[in-house]
C-alpha positions in Angstrom: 8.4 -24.0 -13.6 9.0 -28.0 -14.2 11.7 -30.0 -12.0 13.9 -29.6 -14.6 14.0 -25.5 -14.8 14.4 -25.5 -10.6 17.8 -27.9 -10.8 19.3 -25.6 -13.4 18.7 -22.7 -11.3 20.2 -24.5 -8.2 23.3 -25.5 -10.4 23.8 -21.9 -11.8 23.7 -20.3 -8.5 25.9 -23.1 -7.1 28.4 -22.6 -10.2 28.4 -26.1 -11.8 28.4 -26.1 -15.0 25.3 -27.4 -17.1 23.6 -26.4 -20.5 20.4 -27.3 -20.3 18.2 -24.4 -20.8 15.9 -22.5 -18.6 13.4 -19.5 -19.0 15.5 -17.4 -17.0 18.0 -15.3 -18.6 21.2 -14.5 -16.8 21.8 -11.4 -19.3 21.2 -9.6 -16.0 24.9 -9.7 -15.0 25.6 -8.0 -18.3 23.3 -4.9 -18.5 25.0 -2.0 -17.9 22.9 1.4 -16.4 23.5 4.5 -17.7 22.0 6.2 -14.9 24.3 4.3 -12.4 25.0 6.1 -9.5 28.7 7.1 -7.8 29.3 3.9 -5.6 29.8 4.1 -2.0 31.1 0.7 -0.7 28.9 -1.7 1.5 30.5 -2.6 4.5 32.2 -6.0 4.6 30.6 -8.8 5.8 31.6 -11.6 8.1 29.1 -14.5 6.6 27.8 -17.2 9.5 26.4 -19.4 6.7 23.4 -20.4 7.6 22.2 -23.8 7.5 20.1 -24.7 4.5 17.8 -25.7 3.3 15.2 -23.9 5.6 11.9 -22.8 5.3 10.3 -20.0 6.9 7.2 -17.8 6.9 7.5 -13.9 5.7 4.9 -11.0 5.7 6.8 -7.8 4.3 5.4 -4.5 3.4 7.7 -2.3 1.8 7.1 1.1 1.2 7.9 3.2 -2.6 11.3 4.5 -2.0 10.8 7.7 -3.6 7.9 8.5 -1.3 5.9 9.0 -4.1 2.0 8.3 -3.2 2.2 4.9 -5.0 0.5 2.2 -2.7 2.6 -0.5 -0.5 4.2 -3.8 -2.0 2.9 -6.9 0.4 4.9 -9.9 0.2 3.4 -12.8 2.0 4.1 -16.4 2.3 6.8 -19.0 3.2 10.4 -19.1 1.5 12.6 -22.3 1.3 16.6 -20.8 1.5 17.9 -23.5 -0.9 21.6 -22.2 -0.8 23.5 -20.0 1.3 27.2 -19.0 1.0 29.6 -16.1 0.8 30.0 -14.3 -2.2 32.1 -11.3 -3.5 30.2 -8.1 -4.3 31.8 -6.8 -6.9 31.2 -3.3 -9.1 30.8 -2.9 -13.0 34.8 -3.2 -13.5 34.9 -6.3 -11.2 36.5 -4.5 -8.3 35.9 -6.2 -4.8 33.8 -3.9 -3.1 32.7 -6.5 -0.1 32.2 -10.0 1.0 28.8 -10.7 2.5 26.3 -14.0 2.9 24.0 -14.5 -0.1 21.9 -17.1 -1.7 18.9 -18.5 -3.4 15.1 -18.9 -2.1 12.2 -20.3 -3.4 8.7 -19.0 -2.6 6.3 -21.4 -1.0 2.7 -22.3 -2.3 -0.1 -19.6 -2.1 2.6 -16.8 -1.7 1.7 -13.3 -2.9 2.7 -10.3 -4.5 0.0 -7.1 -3.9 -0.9 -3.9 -3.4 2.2 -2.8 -6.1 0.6 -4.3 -9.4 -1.7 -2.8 -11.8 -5.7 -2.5 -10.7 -5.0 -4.2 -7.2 -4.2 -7.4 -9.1 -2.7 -10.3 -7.1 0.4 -11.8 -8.3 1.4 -15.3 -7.3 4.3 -16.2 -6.8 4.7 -19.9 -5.5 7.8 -21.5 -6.5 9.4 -18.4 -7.9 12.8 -18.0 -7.4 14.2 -15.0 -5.8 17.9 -13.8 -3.7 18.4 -13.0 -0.1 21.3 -11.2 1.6 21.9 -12.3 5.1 22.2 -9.4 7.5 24.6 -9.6 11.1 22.3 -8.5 14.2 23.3 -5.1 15.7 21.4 -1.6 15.0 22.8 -0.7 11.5 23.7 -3.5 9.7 20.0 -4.2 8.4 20.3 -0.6 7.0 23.1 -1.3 5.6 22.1 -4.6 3.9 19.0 -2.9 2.7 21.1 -0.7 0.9 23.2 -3.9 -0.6 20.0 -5.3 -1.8 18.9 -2.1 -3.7 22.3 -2.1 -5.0 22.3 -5.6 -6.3 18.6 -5.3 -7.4 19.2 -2.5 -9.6 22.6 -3.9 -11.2 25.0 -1.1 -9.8 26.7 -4.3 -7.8 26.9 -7.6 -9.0 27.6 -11.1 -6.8 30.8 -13.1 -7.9 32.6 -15.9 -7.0 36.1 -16.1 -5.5 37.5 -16.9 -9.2 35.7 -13.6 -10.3 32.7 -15.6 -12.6 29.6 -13.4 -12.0 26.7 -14.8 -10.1 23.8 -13.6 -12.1 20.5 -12.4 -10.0 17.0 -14.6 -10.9 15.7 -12.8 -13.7 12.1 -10.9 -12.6 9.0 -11.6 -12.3 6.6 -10.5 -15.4 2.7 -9.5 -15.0 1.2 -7.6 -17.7 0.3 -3.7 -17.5 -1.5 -2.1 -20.5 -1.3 -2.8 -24.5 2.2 -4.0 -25.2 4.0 -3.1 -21.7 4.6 -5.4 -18.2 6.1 -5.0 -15.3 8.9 -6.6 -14.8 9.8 -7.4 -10.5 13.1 -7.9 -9.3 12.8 -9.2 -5.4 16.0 -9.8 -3.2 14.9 -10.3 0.9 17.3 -9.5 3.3 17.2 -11.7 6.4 18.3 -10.3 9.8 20.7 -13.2 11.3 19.9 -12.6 14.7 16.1 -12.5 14.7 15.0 -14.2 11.4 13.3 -11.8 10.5 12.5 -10.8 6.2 13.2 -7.2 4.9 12.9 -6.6 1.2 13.6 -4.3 -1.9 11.2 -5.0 -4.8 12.4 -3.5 -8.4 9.8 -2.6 -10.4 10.9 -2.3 -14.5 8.0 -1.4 -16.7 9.5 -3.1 -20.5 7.5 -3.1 -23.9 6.5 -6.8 -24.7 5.9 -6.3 -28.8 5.8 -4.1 -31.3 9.8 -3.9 -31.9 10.8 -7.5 -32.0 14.5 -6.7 -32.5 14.5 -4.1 -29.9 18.0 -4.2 -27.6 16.8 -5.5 -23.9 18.6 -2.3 -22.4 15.9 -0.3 -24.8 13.0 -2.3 -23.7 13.0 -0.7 -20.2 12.2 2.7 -19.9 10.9 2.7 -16.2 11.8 1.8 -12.8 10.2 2.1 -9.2 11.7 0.9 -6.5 10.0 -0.4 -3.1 12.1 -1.1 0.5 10.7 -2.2 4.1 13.0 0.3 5.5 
């Protein structure tokens, strides 16, 4: 991604507005799931805004959350936390459901994506963009951020802004599977505030890439795995 693509993300997340254009879509924040689960409210969060930017090492495994025998997701690498701030978490009709500490990373150089992709491949992922939720130290409230993150990742909740205007998620990462499908990844980390330490939930979407050119996006995906540290 050139200079150009990082700002606008920075500037999207941040609210500004600004048209120039960028490969990631923020039709995100619009899909709606048919298969949406009933909601159960995440508890409310008292954000201690952390001071960004920082950048730190991670080295996640997350396990298939269906316990299906599928193999581990390894995330490796060092993340910069560009921007860090509280949001609203809001549901499909816009209703408040929480307040908790979010924000945008960037991936470092040489980070990695394995163990999750097709025939052992290696994704790289240096200078992606991703989310984070910040997590407050105690017993449960990683759990409970965990489940946030999976929430968020899978477009049940959505991030806002005090006005209400939607705070789209980075669109996925893309590798290609076989013929005319790809998976499509969807990382948020969750950061525990007290020891710095990374969890994450890693959305896998498998989409068709051709064949239907004027396809709807909500019929392009057909299948979805999801992978959590905890």
């Amino acid at each position: 991604m050139n200079r150009i693509g990082r700002i606008v993300v920075l500037l999207t997340f941040l609210g500004a507005a600004c048209t120039v254009s960028t490969s990631m879509p923020a039709e995100r924040a619009d899909r709606r799931l048919e298969d949406s689960p009933p909601l159960r409210s995440p508890p409310e969060v008292t954000p201690s805004l952390l001071e960004t930017p920082i950048t730190e090492a991670i080295d996640v495994s997350a396990q298939p959350a269906d316990g299906s025998h599928l193999a581990a997701c390894h995330l490796a690498g060092t993340v910069t936390l560009w921007v860090s701030r509280p949001l609203r978490v809001v549901d499909e009709t816009r209703e408040e459901k929480a307040v908790a500490e979010a924000g945008l990373l960037q991936f470092g150089q040489r980070s990695i994506l394995e163990g999750c992709l097709p025939d052992g491949v290696r994704l790289d992922i240096s200078e992606q963009f991703a989310n984070f939720v910040v997590a407050e130290g105690g017993a449960h409230h990683p759990e409970e951020a965990i489940a946030l993150a999976s929430l968020l990742a899978q477009d049940f909740l959505h991030l806002a802004h005090a006005d209400g205007t939607l705070v789209p998620l980075v669109a996925g990462l893309r590798a290609r599977a076989l013929g005319s499908l790809a998976h499509e990844y969807t990382i948020v980390l969750i950061r525990d505030a007290s020891s710095d330490a990374y969890d994450a939930v890693i959305l896998r979407e498998t989409v068709r890439t051709k064949f239907s050119p004027r396809l709807p996006e909500t019929d392009r995906r057909f299948s979805r795995v999801k992978w959590t540290s905890k």
